[in-house]
C-alpha positions as CSV (number, residue, x, y, z in Angstrom):
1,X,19.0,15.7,-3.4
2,X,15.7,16.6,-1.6
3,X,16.1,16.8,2.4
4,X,13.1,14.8,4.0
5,X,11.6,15.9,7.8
6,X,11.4,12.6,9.4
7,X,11.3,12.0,13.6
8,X,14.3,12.7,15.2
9,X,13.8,9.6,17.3
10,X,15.1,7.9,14.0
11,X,18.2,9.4,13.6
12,X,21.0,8.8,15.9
13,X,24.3,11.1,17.7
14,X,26.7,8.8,16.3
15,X,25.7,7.1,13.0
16,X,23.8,10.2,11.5
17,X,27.0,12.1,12.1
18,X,29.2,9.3,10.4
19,X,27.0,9.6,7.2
20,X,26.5,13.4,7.2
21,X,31.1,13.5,7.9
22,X,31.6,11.1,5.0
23,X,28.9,12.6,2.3
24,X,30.7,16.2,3.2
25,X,34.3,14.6,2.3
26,X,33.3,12.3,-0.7
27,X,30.6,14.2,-2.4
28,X,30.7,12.3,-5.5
29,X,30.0,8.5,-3.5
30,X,33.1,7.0,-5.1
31,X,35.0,6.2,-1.8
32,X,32.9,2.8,-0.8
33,X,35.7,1.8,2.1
34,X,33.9,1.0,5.6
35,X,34.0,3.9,8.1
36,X,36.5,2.2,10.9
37,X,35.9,3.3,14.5
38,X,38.7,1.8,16.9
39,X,37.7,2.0,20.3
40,X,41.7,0.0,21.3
41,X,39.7,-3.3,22.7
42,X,37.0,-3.3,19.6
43,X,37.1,-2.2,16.6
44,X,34.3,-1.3,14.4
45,X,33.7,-1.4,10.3
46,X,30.8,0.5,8.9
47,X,29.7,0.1,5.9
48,X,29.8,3.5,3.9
49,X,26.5,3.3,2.9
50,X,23.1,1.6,4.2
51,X,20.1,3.0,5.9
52,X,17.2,5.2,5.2
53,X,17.2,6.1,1.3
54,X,15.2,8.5,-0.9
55,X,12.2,6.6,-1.1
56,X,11.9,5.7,2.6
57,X,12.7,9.2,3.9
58,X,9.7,10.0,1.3
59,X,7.3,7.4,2.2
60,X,7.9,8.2,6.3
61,X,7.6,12.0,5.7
62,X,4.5,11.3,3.9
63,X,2.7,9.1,6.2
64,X,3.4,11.1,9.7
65,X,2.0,14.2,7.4
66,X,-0.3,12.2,7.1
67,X,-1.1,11.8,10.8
68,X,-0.6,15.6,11.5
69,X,-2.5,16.7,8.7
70,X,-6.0,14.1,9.6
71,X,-6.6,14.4,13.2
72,X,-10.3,13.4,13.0
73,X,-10.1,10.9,10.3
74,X,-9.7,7.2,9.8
75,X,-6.3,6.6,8.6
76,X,-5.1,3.0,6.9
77,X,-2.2,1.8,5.6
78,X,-2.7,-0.3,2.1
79,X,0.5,-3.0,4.0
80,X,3.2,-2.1,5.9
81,X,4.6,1.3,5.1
82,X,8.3,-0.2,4.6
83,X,9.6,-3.6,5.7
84,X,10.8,-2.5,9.6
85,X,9.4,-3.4,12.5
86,X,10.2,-0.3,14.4
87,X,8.3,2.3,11.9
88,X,5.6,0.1,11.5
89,X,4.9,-0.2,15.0
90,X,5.2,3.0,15.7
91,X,2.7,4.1,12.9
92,X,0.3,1.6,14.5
93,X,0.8,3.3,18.0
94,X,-0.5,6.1,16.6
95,X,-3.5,4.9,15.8
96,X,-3.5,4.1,12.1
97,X,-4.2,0.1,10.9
98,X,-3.4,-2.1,7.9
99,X,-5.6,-3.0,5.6
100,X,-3.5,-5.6,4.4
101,X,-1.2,-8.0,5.7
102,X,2.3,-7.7,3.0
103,X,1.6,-11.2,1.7
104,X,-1.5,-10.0,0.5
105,X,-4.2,-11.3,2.7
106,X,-6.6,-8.5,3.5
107,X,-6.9,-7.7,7.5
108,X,-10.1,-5.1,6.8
109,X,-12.4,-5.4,3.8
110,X,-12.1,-2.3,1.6
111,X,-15.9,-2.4,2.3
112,X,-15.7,-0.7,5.3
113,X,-14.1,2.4,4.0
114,X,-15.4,5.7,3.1
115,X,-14.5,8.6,0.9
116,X,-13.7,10.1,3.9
117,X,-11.0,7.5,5.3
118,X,-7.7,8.3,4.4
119,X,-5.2,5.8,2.9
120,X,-1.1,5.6,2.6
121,X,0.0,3.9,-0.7
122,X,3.4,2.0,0.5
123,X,7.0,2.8,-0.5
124,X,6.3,-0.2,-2.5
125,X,3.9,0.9,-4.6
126,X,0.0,-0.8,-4.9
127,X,-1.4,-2.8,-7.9
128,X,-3.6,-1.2,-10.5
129,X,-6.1,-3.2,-9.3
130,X,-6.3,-2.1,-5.4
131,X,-5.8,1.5,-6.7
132,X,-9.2,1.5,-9.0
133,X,-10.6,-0.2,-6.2
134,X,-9.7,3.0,-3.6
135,X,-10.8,5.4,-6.4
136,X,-14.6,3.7,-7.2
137,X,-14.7,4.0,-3.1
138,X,-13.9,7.6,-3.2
139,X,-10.5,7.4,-1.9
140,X,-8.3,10.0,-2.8
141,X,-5.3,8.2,-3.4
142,X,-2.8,9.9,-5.0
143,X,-2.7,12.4,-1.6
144,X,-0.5,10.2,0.8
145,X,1.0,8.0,-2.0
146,X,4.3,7.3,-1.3
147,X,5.5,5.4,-3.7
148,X,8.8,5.3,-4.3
149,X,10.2,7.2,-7.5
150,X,12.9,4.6,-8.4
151,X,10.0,1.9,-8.1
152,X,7.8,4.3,-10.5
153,X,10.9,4.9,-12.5
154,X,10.7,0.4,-13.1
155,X,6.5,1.0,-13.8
156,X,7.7,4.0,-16.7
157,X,10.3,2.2,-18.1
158,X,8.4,-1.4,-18.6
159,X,6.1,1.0,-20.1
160,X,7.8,2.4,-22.8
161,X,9.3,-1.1,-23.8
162,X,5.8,-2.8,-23.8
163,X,4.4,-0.2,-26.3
164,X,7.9,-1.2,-28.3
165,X,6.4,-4.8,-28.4
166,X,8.8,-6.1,-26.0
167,X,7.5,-8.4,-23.5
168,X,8.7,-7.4,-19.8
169,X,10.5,-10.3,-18.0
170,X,10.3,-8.6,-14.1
171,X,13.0,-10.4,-11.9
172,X,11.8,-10.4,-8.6
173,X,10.3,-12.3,-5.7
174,X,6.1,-13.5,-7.1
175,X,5.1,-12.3,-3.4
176,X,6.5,-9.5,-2.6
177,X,3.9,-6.4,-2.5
178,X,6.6,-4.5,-5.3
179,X,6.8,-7.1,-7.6
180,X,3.3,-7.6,-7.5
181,X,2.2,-4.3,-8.3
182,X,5.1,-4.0,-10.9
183,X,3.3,-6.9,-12.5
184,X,-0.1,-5.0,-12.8
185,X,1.6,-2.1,-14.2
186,X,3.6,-3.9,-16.7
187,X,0.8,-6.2,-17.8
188,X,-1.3,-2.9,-19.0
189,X,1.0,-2.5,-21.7
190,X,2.9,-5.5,-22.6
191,X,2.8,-9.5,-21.7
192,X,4.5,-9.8,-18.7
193,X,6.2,-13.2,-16.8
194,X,7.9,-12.8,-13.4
195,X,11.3,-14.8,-12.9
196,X,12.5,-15.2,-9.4
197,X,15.9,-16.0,-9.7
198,X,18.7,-17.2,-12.6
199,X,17.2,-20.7,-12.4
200,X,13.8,-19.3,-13.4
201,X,15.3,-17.3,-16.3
202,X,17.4,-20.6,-17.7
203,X,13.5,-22.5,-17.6
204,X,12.1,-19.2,-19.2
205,X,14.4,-19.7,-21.8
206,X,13.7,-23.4,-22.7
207,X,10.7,-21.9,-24.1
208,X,12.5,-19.0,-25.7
209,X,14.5,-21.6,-28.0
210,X,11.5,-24.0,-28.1
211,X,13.4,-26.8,-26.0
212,X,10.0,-27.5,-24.0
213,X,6.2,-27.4,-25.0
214,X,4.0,-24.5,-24.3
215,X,1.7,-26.4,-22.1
216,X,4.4,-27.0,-19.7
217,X,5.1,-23.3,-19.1
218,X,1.8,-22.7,-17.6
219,X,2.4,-25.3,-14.9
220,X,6.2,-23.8,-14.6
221,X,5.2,-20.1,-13.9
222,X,2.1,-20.3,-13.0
223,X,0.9,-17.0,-10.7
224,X,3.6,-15.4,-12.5
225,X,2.6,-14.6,-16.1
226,X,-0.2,-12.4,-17.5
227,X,-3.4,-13.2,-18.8
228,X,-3.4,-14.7,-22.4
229,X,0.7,-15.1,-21.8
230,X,1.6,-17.5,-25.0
231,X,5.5,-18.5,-25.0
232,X,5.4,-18.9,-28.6
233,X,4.5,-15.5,-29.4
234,X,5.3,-13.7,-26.3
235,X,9.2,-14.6,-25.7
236,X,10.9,-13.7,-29.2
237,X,11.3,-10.0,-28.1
238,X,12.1,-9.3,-24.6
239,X,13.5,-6.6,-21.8
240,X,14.1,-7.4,-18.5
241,X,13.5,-4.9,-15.7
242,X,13.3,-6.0,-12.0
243,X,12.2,-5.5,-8.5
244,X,14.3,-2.5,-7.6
245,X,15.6,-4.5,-4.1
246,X,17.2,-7.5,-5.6
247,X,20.6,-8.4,-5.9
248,X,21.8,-5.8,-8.9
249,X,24.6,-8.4,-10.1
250,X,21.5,-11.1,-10.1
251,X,19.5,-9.1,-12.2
252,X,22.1,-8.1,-14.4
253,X,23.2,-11.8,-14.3
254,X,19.8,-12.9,-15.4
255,X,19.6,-10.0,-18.3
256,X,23.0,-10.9,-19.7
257,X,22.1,-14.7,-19.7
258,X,18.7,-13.7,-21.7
259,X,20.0,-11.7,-23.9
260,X,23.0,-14.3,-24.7
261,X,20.2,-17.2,-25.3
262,X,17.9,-14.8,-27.7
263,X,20.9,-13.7,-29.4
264,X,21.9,-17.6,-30.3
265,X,18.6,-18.6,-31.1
266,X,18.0,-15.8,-33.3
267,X,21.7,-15.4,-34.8
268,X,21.7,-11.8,-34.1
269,X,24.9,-9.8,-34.3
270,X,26.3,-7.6,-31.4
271,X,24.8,-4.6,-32.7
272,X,21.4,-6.4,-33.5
273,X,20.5,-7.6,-29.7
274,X,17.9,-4.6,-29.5
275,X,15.9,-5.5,-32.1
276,X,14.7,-8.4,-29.6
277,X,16.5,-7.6,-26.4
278,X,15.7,-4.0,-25.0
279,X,18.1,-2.4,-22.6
280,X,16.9,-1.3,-19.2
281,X,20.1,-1.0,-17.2
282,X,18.5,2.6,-15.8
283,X,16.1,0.3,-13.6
284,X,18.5,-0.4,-11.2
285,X,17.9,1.5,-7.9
286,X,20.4,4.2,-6.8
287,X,20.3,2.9,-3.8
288,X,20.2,-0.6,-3.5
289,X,23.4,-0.7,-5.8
290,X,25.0,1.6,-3.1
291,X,24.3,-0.6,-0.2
292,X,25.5,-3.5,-2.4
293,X,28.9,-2.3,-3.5
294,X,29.7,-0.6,0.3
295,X,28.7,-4.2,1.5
296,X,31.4,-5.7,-1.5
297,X,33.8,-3.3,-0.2
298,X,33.3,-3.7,4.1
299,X,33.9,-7.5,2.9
300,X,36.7,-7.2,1.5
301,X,38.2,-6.7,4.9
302,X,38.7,-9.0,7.8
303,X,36.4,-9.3,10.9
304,X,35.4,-12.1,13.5
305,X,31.7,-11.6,12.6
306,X,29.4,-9.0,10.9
307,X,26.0,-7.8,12.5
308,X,23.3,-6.9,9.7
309,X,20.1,-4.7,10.9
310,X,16.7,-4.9,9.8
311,X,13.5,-6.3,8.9
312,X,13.0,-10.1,8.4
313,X,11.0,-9.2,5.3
314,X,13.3,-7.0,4.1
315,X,14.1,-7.9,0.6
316,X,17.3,-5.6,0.5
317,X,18.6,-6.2,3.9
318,X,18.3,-10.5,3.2
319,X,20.4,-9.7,0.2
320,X,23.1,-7.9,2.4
321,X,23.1,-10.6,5.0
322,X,23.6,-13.6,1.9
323,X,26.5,-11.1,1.0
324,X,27.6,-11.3,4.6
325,X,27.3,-14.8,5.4
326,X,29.5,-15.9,2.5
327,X,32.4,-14.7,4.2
328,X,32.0,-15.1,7.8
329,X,29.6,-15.7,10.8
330,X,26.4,-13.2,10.4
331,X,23.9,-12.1,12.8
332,X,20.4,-10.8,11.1
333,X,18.8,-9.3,13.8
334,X,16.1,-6.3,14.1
335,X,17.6,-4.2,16.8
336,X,19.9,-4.6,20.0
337,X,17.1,-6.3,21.7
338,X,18.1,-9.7,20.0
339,X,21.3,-9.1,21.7
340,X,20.2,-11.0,25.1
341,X,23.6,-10.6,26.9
342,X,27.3,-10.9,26.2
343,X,26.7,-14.5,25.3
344,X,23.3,-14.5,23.7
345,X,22.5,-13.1,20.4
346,X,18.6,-14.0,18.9
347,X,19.2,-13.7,15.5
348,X,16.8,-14.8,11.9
349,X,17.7,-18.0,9.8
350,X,16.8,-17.0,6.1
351,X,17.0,-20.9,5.1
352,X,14.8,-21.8,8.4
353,X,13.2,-18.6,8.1
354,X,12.7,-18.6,12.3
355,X,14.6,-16.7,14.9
356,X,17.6,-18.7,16.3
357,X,19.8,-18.0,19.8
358,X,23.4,-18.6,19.2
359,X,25.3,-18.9,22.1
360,X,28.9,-17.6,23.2
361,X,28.8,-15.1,19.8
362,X,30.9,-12.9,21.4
363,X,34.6,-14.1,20.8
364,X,36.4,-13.8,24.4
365,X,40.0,-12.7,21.9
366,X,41.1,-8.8,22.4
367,X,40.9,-6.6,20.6
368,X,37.8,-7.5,18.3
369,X,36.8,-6.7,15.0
370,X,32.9,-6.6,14.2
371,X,31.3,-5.6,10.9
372,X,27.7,-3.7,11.2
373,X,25.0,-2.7,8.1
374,X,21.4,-2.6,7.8
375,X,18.8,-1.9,5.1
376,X,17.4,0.9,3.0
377,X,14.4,0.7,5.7
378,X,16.3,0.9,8.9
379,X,16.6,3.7,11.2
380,X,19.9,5.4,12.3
381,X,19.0,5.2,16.1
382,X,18.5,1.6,15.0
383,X,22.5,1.0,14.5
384,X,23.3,2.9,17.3
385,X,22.0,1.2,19.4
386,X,23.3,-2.1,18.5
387,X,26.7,-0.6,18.4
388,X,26.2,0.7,21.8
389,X,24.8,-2.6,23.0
390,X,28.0,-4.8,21.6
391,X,30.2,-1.8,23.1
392,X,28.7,-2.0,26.6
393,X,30.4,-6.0,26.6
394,X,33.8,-4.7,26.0
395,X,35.6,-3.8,29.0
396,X,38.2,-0.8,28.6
397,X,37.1,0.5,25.5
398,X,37.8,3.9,24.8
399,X,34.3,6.1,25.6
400,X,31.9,6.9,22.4
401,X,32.9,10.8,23.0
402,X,36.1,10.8,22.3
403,X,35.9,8.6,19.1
404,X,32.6,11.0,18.0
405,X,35.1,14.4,18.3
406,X,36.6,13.8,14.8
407,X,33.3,13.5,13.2
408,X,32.0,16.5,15.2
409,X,34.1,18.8,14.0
């Protein structure tokens, strides 16, 4: 796979060592046990895969390029380059601004820019819409586009069901700037509904087998279906392809359950599905199912609590930290400055969605056992530190150097 030139400020001595140790020894990815770093008073489980993946290494190598390359011009990012606070801030101290905020609401009008200005298309991708917008301006777009291949790979594939006369069910959250744009692709070439979760996709299907009148689907999805959407017509053939950061098993759960209900109402046999069900397993990203199944596989060991990095908005990293939480106490935090002291941790509700301080997190019992993770979008130096910052609390722990040697070898 491609090696990307990103900072060095984002990589890390210990964790990037750690990843580059086990890829060297397990080559093919099928080892998904936690990397275990026992320093006698605490002991560590890492998850054997999280962090930076393809498509962020891309969209970051892209967008400081971008920065070397336009020393005199105007340079914008369409919303934040990936969902962390760290590389975000950074771009922005660097003197390039947002167009948009990643809800959606616009922060500059596209008035003001010129053919001149340059502007970085997200990891995420940008709606057909924005893009003929940047083009009629004079834009050139496709330059600094970073969009990531895997998300493309979602736009090609809804594609070439839609001109099979499928309509694309897209399983992902209405808001988010991916799903959005994987909307506007989709709805080029095919009618196209958005479900958010397996509760959606069971009210999707009441009008699959007719159970509830058309009208009432309008009111159900609405912001979340295509222009001239009708149930009737539009739900008797379907494939289901989804926002590549969800939950895999969700998606998959929400496919099988589809398929199952178009399958009864339509008395197909097995080997008939795809004459109204289409298959799009390949849409699943590479990545997110490997940051899934290490996080299945750190859990299946035992610790007193698990730390998960990254950003609030992170759609990847929230789906690690449900994981998580399931099976013990969980800390969502965005680097080691939420760690206030040995006592304090400031740490992200995902049902309150606000920033909470839990007090005495740290267990006072010897030795300890802590889980750690993060997103597709967080740094290496990022872990490290946090690792470093827990470490620091733990009096006669065996120093980082000599724990390092064996992956330094």
């Amino acid at each position: 796979m491609k090696s990307f030139n990103i900072p060095s400020y984002y990589h890390s001595q210990i964790i990037t060592p750690i990843k580059e140790y086990r890829r060297k020894h397990d080559k093919l990815k099928r080892d998904f046990s936690p990397t275990v770093l026992d320093f006698g008073t605490v002991k560590f489980l890492i998850a054997r895969h999280f962090g930076f993946c393809y498509g962020v290494e891309n969209a970051i190598e892209k967008a400081y390029n971008a920065i070397l390359e336009n020393p005199d011009k105007r340079i914008f990012l369409l919303s934040e380059m990936i969902h962390n606070p760290d590389v975000n801030a950074d771009l922005l101290s660097r003197g390039v601004r947002f167009l948009t905020e990643t809800s959606g609401a616009q922060l500059i009008p596209f008035e003001d820019l010129t053919r001149d200005d340059v502007v970085i298309i997200p990891a995420f991708g940008t709606t057909l819409e924005t893009q003929n917008l940047l083009e009629k301006i004079g834009v050139d777009v496709a330059k600094y586009d970073t969009t990531c291949p895997f998300v493309e790979k979602v736009w090609n594939r809804a594609t070439q069901i839609g001109q099979k006369n499928y309509t694309i069910v897209v399983h992902g959250k209405p808001s988010h700037e991916e799903t959005r744009a994987t909307f506007s692709h989709s709805k080029e070439n095919a009618p196209t509904v958005v479900v958010r979760d397996l509760a959606q996709a069971e009210q999707l299907a009441k009008y699959v087998t007719a159970q509830l009148p058309k009208e009432q689907f309008y009111e159900d999805f609405a912001g979340q279906y295509s222009d001239g959407f009708d149930p009737e017509r539009d739900l008797q053939r379907i494939g289901v392809v989804n926002q590549t950061t969800m939950l895999a098993s969700d998606t998959q759960g929400i496919a099988d359950f589809l398929k199952n209900v178009i399958s009864k109402h339509y008395r197909l046999l097995p080997q008939q599905a795809e004459e109204r069900f289409a298959n799009t397993r390949d849409t699943l990203c590479y990545a997110t199912n490997d940051n899934q199944d290490a996080t299945y596989a750190l859990l299946t060991h035992q610790a007193d609590f698990a730390v998960v990095a990254g950003g609030y908005n992170s759609s990847n990293t929230t789906h690690l930290v449900d994981l998580c939480h399931e099976k013990l106490p969980t800390y969502f935090i965005e680097s080691a400055v939420k760690i206030l002291d040995q006592n304090l941790i400031k740490h992200f509700n995902l049902h309150t969605k606000a920033e909470e301080v839990t007090e005495d997190f740290l267990p006072a019992k010897r030795p300890l056992t802590i889980m750690l993770t993060c997103g597709a979008s967080c740094p290496d130096a990022t872990v490290e530190g946090i690792l470093l910052r827990l470490l620091s609390f733990i009096e006669g722990a065996t120093p980082v150097e000599e724990i390092m040697k064996h992956y330094k070898e």
